[in-house]
C-alpha positions in Angstrom: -104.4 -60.0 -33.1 -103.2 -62.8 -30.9 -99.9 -60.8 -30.2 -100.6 -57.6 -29.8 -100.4 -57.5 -26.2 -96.5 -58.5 -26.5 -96.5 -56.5 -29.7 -97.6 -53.4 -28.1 -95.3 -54.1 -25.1 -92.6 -54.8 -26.9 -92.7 -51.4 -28.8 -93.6 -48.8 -25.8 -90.8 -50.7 -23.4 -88.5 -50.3 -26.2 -89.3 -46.5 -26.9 -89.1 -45.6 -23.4 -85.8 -48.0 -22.5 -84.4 -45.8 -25.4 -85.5 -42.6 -24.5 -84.6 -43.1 -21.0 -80.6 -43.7 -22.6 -81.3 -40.5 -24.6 -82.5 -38.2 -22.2 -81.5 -39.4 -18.8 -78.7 -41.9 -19.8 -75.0 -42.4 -18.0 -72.8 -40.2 -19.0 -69.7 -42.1 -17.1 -70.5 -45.7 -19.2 -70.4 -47.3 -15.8 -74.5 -47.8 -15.6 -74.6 -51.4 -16.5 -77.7 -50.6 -18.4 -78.3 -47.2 -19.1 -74.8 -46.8 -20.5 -76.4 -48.2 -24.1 -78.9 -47.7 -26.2 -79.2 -51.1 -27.4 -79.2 -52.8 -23.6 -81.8 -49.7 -22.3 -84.0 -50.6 -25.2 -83.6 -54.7 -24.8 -84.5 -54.1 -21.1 -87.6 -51.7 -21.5 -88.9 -54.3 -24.1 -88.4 -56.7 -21.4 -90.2 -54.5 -18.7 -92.6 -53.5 -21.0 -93.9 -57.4 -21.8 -93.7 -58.5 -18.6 -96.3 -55.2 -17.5 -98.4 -55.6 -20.2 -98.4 -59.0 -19.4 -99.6 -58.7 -15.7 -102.1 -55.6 -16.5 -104.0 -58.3 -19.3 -104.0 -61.0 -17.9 -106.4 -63.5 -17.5 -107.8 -64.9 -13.7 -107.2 -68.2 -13.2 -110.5 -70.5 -12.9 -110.0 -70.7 -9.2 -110.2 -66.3 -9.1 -113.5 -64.9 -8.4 
């Protein structure tokens, strides 16, 4: 239960970064990311941690 903010993260960037590829995608393989599935998916993981990571977080002592 300690991960499951970067778990769940993780797995919904992921999903969307692939669906993204699937359904929107480059079809000219010039997009530097949307041109694979593999780098669409390794970014949306990325984004999806990061936001996950900013909507739970916790205030600092000196907030509030």
């Amino acid at each position: 239960m300690k991960y499951m903010k970067w778990i769940v993260g993780i797995s919904i960037g992921a999903i969307l970064g692939f669906s993204y590829w699937y359904f929107i995608g480059c079809t000219s393989n010039t997009c530097p990311i949307t041109s694979s599935p593999t780098i669409s998916s390794i970014y949306g993981a990325v984004m999806g941690v990061l936001l996950m990571n900013t909507l739970t977080g916790k205030p600092s002592k000196g907030d509030g």
